[in-house]
C-alpha positions, 0 to 999 in steps of 0.5 A, a space after each residue: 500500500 505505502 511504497 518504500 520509496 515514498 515513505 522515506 522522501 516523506 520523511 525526508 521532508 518532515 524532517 527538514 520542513 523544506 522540499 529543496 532541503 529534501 531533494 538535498 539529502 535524496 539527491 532528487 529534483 524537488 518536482 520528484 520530491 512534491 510526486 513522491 508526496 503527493 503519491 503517498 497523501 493519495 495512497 492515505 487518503 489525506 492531506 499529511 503537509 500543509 504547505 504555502 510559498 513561506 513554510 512547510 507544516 505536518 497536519 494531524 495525518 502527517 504527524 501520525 504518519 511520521 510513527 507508521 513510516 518509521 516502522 514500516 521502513 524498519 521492518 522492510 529494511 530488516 526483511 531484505 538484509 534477512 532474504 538478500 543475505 547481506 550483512 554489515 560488519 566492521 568497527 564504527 567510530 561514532 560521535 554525538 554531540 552531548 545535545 541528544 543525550 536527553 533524546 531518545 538516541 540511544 533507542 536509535 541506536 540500540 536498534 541499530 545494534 539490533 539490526 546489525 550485531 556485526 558492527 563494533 560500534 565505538 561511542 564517543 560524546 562531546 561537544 560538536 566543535 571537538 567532534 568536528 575536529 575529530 573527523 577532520 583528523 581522521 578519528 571518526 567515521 561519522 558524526 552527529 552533532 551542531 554544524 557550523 554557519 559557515 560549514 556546508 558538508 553533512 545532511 541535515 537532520 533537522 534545523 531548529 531555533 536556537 535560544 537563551 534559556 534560563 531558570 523560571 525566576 531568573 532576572 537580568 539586569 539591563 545595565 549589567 552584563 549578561 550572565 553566561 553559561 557555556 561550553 569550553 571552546 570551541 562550542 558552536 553555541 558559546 561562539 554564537 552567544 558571544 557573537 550575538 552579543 557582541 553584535 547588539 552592543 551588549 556585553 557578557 560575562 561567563 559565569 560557568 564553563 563546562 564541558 558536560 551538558 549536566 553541569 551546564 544545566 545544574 549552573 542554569 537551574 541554580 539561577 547563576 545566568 543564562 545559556 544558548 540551547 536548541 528550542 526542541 531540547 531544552 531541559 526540565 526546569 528551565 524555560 526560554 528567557 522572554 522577549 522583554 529580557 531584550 537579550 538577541 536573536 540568536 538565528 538557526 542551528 543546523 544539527 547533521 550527520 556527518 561522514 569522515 574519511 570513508 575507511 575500509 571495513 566502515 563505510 557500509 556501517 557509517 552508511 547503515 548508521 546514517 540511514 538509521 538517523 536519518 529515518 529516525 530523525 523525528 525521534 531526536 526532537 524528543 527528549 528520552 526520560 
């Protein structure tokens, strides 16, 4: 009833909320994008995008088809290595960036090491700048982690409203400099609060580094000062700091998978890693506990 084929180009583009950022990452016109859609919404029998010039949105049907495609991408996907025989093998050095380890990343990959009990996989987390430094350097073979504005390699998985968070009863004072808790460089999120900053006239002071999501969070809870964070992601107990605190926008941030250097004896699995993100990504935008 739901070709295989359609199902993925309709996550593709749930997770991007973009039909150019779809045809992207399949390496598809964007009119074979829109077919591959409409073909699917036909098969269902509703409308699963609400779409205008400006944005793309999930319906109601499209959000509940999001579960259904997963899992029937799953189960086919697990048919075929079963009758076609193949099996993926090797080391894999993965990295993720301490973001999702609030998500349900490892049910991602606890499913991965289900589907393919071959593949040594090797976890790293840090922060996304280090990752980055690392498959630069050859240590990785794939990466999931925060991408740089001015890096244009990997595929999205989703994009998100990065913003200032905080404890609920927080108050900053406009005459003094803004209270800062972030990462050790070279975090993505601390380059772009201080830059934010900088850009309004506005100064900072850093009252906590640390290298663990779990310390910043303690910091922010405690009321010691505010934090850049996705808007998806943001932790229990803290909250988005309000428009009123005049503090500046602090733009988009792009989360991808990325491949290093294609090693032999890994390359199938980074590939069978990064479909199993990517087809999982919706699962990423929700917290794991």
């Amino acid at each position: 009833m739901y070709d295989p084929t359609h199902l993925r180009t309709f996550l593709a583009v749930a997770q991007t909320l973009s039909f150019t950022q779809a045809a992207r990452r399949l390496g598809l016109r964007q009119s074979t994008v829109s077919q591959h859609v409409r073909r699917l919404e036909d098969a269902a029998g509703r409308q699963l995008f609400s779409r205008d010039t400006h944005s793309v949105e999930l319906t109601e049907d499209g959000e509940a088809m999001l579960g259904f495609a997963r899992r029937l991408l799953e189960v086919h996907e697990q048919a075929a290595a079963f009758f076609t025989g193949t099996r993926v093998r090797g080391r894999l050095r993965f990295g993720a960036s301490e973001d999702f380890v609030l998500t349900r990343l490892p049910e991602i990959l606890e499913g991965f090491r289900y589907d393919h009990p071959e593949v040594d996989l090797e976890l790293t987390v840090e922060l996304s700048g280090t990752l980055h430094e690392q498959l630069a350097a050859g240590k990785l073979d794939l990466v999931l982690a925060k991408r740089r504005a001015e890096d244009p390699r990997g595929a999205l998985v989703w994009r998100d409203d990065l913003v200032w968070i905080g404890a609920e009863r927080l108050r900053l004072d406009p005459d003094r400099p803004v209270p800062l808790i972030v990462y050790p460089p070279p975090g993505i999120t601390r380059a772009r609060a201080l830059e934010a900053l900088e850009a309004q006239g506005r100064d900072g002071r850093i009252v906590c580094t640390s290298g663990s999501l779990n310390g910043l969070i303690a910091a922010a809870r405690a009321g010691l000062g505010v934090m850049a964070h996705s808007r998806r992601l943001i932790p229990q107990g803290l909250f988005r700091v309000p428009e009123r605190a005049g503090l500046p926008e602090l733009g988009k941030v792009d989360f991808v998978v990325v491949h290093g250097r294609r090693r032999a004896g890994a390359q199938d699995a980074a590939n069978a890693l990064a479909a199993a993100i990517l087809a999982g990504g919706e699962r990423l935008r929700r917290r794991g506990d």
